[in-house]
N, C-alpha and C positions, 0 to 999 in steps of 0.2 A: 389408212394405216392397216396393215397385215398384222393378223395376231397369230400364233399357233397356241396351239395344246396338244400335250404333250398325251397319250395313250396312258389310262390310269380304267384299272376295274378293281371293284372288292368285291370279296364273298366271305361268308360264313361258313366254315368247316369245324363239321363236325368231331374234332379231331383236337390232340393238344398241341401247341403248338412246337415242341420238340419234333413231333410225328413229319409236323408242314418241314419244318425246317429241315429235315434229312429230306425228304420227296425234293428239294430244289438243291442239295448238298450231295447226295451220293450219286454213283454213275448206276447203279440199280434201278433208282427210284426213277430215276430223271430219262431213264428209258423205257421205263414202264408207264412213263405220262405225255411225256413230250417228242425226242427220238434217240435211236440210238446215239452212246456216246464213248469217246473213250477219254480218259486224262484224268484230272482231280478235281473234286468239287470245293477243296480246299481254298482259302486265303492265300492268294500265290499262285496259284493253279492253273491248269487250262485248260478246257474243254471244246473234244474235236465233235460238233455233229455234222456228219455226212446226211444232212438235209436231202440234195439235191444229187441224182444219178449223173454221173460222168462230169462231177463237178467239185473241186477240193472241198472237202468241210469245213463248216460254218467252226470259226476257233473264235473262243470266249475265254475273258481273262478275269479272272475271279478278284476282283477287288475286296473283297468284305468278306467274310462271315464274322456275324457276333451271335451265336447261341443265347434265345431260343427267336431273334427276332428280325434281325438283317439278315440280306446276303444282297450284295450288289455286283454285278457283270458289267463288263466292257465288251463289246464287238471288237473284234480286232483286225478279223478277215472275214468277207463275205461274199466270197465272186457271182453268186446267184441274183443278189439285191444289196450290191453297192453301196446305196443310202446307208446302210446299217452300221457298216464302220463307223466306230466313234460314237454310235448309242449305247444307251446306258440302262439297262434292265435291272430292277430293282424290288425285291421280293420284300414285303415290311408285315411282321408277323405279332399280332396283339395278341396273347390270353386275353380271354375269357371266360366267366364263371364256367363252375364246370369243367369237362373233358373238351371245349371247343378254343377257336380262335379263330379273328379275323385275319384274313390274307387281301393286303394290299396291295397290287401288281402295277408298280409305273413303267414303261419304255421309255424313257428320258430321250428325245429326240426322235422318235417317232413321230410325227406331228402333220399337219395338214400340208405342209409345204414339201413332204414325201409322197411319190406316185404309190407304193403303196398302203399308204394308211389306213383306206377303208380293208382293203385286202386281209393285211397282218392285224387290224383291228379285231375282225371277226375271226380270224385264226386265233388269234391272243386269247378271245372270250371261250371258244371252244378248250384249248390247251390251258388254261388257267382255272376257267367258271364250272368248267365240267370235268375233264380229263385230270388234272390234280388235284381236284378235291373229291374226285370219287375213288383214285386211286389213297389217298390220306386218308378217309372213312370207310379204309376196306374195300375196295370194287378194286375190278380189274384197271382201269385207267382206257383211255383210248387213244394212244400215242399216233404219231404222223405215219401218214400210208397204215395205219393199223383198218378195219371191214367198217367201223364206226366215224371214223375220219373220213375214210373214203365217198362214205355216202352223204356225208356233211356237205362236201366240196360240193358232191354234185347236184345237192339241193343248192348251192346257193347259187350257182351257174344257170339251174331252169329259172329261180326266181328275178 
């Protein structure tokens, strides 16, 4: 029997979680962590990122926001990596004591029986574990093709 699982990380940020939920809500925030974007990060919405050179943008259909704690995405179009149509990205945001909260990051369909899992796995960790929680606690962020990304790749290409 084939089981999958599905891509899930959490992290502690330093940060309330009002802060988390606009970084994955506005098209500011969401390009200054992950990539450029245009459209609304609204309920209803949709969000074009141009991921990929000479290749339509990645469109995302904004299923959810509930302030200060959801926000769930649908793939809608993906011409780079196919699989992804029909995945389900989903941002789950706890307070906690303090000025912090936990950020729970599923790909709902991301799973072992995609060829890129391991790939987008460790893209996910980087764009999520590091790039949006340093941009939510004040840092710059290290969004995709950003000099910090870049050199990520190409560490994990020698390893």
């Amino acid at each position: 029997m084939i089981t999958t699982t599905d891509y899930r990380t959490s992290v502690r940020v330093n940060a309330s979680a009002d802060v988390v939920f606009d970084a994955v809500t506005t098209v500011d925030a969401l390009a200054a962590w992950w990539s450029p974007v245009t459209g609304s990060g609204k309920a209803g919405g949709d969000l074009r990122f141009p991921m990929v050179d000479d290749q339509p943008p990645l469109l995302i259909h904004v299923d959810e926001t509930s302030r200060p704690t959801t926000v769930r995405w649908t793939v809608v179009e993906c011409t780079f990596m196919e699989d992804w149509v029909g995945t389900r990205p989903t941002f789950m945001i706890t307070p906690l004591d303090g000025d912090a909260c936990e950020l729970t990051f599923e790909h709902l369909g991301l799973n072992d029986e995609l060829e890129c899992k391991d790939m987008c796995s460790r893209s996910w960790n980087h764009f999520v574990r590091t790039s949006l929680r340093e941009l939510a606690e004040g840092g710059p962020g290290a969004p995709n093709r950003s000099p910090r990304d870049l050199a990520r790749r190409a560490a994990e290409e020698r390893a």
